[in-house]
C-alpha positions in Angstrom: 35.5 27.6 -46.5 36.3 24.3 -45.0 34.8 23.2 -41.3 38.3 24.1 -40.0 38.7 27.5 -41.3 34.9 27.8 -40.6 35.7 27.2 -36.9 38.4 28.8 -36.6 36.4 32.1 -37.9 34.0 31.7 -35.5 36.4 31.6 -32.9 37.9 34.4 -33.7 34.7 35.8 -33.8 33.7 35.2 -30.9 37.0 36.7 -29.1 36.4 39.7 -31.0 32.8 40.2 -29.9 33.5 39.4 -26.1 36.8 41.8 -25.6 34.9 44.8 -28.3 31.8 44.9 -27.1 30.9 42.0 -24.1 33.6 43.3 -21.5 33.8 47.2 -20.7 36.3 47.0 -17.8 37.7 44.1 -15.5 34.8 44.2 -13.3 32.8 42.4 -16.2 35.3 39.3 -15.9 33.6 36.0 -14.5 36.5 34.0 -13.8 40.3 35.0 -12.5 41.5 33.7 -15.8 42.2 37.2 -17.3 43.3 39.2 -14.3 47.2 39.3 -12.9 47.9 36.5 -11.0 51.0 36.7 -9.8 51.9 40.1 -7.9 53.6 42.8 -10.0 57.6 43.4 -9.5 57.8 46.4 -7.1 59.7 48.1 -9.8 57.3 47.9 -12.8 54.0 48.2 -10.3 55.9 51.9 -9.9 55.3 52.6 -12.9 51.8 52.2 -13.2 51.2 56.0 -12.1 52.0 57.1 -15.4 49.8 54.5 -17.2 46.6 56.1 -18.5 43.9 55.4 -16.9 41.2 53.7 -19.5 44.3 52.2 -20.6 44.5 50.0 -17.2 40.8 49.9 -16.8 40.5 48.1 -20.2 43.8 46.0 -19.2 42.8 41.7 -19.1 45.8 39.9 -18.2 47.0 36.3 -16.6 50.4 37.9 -15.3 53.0 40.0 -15.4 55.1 39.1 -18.2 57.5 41.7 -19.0 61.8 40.6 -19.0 64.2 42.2 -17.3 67.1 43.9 -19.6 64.8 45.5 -22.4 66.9 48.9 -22.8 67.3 49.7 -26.3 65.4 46.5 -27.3 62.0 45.9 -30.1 59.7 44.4 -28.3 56.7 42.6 -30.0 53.6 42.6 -27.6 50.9 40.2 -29.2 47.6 40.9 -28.4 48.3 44.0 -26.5 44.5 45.1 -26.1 44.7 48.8 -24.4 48.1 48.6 -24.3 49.1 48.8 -21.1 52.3 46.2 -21.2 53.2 48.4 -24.3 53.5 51.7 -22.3 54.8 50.1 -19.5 58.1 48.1 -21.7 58.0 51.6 -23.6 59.8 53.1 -20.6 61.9 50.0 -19.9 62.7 49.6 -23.3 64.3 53.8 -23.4 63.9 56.8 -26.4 66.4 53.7 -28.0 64.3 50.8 -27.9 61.0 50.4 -29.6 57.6 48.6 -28.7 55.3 47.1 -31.3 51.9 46.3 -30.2 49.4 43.6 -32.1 46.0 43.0 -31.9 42.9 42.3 -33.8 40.4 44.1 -32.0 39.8 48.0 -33.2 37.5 48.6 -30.0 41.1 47.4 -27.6 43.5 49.5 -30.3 41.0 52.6 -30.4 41.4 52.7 -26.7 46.1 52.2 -27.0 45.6 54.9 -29.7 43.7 57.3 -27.7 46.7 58.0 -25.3 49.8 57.9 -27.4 50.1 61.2 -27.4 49.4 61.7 -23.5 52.0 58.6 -22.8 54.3 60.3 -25.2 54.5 64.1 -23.3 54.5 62.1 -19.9 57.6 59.8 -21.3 59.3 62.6 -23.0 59.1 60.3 -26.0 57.3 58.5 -28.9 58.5 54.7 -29.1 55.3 52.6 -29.6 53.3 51.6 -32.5 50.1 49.5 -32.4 49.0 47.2 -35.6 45.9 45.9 -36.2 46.6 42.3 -37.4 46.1 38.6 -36.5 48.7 37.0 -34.0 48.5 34.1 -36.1 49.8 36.2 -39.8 52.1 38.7 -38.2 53.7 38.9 -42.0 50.4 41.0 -42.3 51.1 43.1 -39.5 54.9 44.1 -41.5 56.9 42.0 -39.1 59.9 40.8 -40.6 61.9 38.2 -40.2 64.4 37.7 -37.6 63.5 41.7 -36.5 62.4 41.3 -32.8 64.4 40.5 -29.7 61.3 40.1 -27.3 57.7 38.7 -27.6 55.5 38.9 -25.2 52.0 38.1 -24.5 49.3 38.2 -21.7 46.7 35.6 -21.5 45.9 35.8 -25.2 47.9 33.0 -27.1 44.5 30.5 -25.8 42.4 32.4 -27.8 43.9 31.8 -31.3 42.3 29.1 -33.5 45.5 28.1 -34.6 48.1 27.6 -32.5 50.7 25.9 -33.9 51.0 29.1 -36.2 51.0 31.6 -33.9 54.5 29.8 -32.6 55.9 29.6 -36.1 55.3 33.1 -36.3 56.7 34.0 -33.2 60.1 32.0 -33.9 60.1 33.5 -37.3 60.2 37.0 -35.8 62.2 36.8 -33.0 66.0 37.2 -33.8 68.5 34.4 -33.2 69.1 34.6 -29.2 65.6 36.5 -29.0 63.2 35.6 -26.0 59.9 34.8 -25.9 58.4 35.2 -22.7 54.1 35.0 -22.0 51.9 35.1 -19.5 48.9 32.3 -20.5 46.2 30.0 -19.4 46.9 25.8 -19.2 44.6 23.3 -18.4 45.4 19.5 -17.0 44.0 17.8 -19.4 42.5 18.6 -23.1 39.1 20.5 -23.2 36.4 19.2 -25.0 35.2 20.5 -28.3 32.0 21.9 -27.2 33.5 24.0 -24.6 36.1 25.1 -26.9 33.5 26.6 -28.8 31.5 28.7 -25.6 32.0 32.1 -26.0 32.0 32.9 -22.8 34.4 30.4 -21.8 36.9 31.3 -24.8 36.7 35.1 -23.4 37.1 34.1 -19.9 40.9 32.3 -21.7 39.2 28.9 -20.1 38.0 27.8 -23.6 41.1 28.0 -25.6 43.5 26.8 -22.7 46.3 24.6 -23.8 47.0 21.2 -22.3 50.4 21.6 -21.0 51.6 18.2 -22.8 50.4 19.5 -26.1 52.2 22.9 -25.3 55.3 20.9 -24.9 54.9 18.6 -27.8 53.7 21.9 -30.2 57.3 23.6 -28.9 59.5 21.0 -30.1 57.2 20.7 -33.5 58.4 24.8 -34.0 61.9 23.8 -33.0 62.1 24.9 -29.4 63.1 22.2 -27.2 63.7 23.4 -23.5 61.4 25.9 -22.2 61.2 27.3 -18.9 58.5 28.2 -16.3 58.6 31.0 -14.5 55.4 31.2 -12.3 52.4 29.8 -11.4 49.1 30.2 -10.0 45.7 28.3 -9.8 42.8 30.3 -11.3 39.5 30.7 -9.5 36.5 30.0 -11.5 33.8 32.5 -9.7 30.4 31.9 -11.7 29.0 28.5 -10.1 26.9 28.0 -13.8 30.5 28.0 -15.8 32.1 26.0 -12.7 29.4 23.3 -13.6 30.3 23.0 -17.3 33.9 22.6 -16.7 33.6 19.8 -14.3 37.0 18.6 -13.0 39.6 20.3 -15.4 41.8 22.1 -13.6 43.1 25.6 -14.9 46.8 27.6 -14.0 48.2 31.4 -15.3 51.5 30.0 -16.0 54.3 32.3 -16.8 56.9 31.2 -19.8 60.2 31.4 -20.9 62.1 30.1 -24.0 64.9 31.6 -26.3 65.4 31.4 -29.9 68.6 29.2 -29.3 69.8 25.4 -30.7 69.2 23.7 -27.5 69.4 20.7 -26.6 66.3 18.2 -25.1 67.7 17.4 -22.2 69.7 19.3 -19.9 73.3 17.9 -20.1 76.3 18.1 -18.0 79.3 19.9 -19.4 80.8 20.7 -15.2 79.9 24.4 -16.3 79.4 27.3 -13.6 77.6 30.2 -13.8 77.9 33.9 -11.5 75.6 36.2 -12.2 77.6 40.2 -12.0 74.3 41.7 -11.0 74.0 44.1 -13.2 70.8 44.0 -15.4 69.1 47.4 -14.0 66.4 46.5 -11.0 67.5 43.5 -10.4 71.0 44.0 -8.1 71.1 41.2 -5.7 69.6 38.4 -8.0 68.3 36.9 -11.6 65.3 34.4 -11.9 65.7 32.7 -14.7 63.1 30.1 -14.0 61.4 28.2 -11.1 64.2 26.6 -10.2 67.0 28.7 -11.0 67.7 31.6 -8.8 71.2 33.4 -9.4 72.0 35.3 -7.0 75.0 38.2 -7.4 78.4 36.5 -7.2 77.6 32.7 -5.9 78.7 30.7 -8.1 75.8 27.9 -9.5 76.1 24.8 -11.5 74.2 24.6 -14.9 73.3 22.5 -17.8 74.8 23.3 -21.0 70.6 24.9 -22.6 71.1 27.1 -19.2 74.9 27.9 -19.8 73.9 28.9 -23.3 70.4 31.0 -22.4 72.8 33.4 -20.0 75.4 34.0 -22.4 74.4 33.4 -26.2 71.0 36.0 -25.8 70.9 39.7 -24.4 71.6 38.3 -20.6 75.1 37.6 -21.6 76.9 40.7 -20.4 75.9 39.9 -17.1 76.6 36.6 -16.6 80.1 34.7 -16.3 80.5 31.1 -17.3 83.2 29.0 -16.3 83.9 26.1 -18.5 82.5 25.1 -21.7 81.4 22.0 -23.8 84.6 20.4 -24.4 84.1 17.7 -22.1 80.3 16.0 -21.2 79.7 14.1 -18.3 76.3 12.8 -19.1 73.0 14.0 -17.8 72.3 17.4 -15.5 70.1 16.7 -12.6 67.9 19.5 -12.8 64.9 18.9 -11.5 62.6 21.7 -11.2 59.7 21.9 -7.9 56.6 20.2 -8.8 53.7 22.2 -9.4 50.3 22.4 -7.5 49.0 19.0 -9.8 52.6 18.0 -11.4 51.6 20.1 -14.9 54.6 21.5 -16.4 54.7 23.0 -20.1 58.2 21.7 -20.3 61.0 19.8 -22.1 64.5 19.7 -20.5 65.3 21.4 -17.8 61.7 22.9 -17.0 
């Protein structure tokens, strides 16, 4: 075994060790890194009655990253721990749809396996299956090509070794059109080897963070060249001795969107104008598609052509009207998005 594989094993290791055995419930966290940031939507937060409840207690997440629109849809949840995203999209996603959930701790699946029966009599039916694999190898898991039409994550992609193969594997997955959309922790600036290696700091999703400019540079390696934030939040860091070691890096639970689509890098003008019909269930009066694009039902917005294309050529295109097309290009799209707390953006284009 080479030093990179022989790193990478310890890594994995050491996630293993700290979400098996190290954490028993949320109360054992030491930094806000793995709870929900962001408050839930009222209309999933409803649904959290009829969630087990070891499944919630053993729930460690960054955010709430679950799409609108999922009826009838397979949903790929990597690194689902206890499973509680997985029961929750399993009602969202209907008797029709189908939720897959991956992880490579037995002590987290043990717990998501326990209550499929339970969520199954309370749903009225039996639509989710949870793998033991590596988010990194889903091949291993028996996830095919081009056979999913969402991934999601919550605060888990820091904690693989390998990175840049985790997002292969995602875009190999998904189907043409399919979304990826994750809940994860960033950092401002790379962090240094040695810290990458602290257990505690890798289970806390501090150690493994991704520098948001190597996020963006490792997108457009896999392919994907506009991707979108969603939400963000600072996280609190509330043991003074790990404070200490990370000095001044600065950490945010971002939420992320991007789509299996040819886009292009920057957002360009094609005078196109979208009206959202408000009819994706829950969401009547208005779509989010990102920070800086809020559609609300009937007013009509301008867009870039990568936006134009991400409300009509994925699952969001029934509810979406676009006027105009790509005939005729009349140079770049001003489509600034709000700056962030420190100006950190995982972005290309219009993000």
């Amino acid at each position: 075994m080479d030093d990179d594989q022989s790193a990478a094993a310890d890594v994995t290791a050491k996630v293993r060790d700290y979400y098996g055995e190290v954490l028993k419930s949320t109360a054992d966290l030491q930094t806000s890194a793995c709870c929900t940031a962001e408050a839930m939507p009222r209309h999933l937060s409803r649904l959290l009655a009829d969630i087990h409840d070891e499944v919630k207690d053993r729930f460690y997440g960054c955010g709430s990253p679950i799409p609108p629109a999922l009826a009838g849809a397979t949903v790929l949840d990597l690194g689902c721990g206890s499973g509680r995203d997985a029961y929750l999209m399993s009602r969202l996603v209907g008797a029709e749809g189908r939720v897959i959930g991956v992880d490579m701790t037995e002590a987290q699946l043990a717990v998501a396996r326990r209550h499929l029966g339970w969520h199954a009599d309370k749903f009225g039916y039996a639509n989710v299956d949870f793998r033991h694999g590596f988010i990194e190898d889903l091949a291993g898991a028996g996830i095919a090509d081009n056979s999913v039409d969402v991934v999601v994550s919550n605060c888990v992609l820091n904690l693989s070794p390998d990175k840049p193969q985790v997002f292969r594997e995602i875009f190999r997955v998904l189907k043409p059109g399919g979304e990826l959309y994750f809940s994860d922790v960033f950092s401002d600036r790379r962090v240094p080897v040695p810290l990458t290696r602290d257990p505690v700091l890798l289970g806390e999703c501090l150690g493994g963070a991704m520098y948001v400019e190597d996020f963006r540079r490792l997108m457009a390696q896999v392919g994907c060249l506009d991707v979108r934030t969603c939400g963000s939040a600072p996280i609190a860091v509330l043991n003074p001795q790990i404070a200490e070691k990370l000095g001044n890096i600065q950490f945010r639970s971002l939420t992320v969107r991007a789509f299996k689509l040819a886009l292009e890098d920057r957002c360009e003008d094609y005078g196109q104008v979208a009206r959202y019909l408000g009819t994706i269930p829950d969401h009547p009066h208005v779509f989010e598609l990102d920070d800086h694009h809020r559609l609300e039902t009937g007013r009509p917005m301008l867009v870039c052509g990568n936006t134009a294309d991400m409300l009509t050529a994925t699952r969001y295109g029934a509810h979406f009207q676009i006027d105009g097309n790509q005939a005729t290009h009349f140079g770049l799209f001003d489509c600034a998005p709000p700056a962030l707390d420190r100006g950190d953006k995982p972005a290309g284009a219009c993000c």
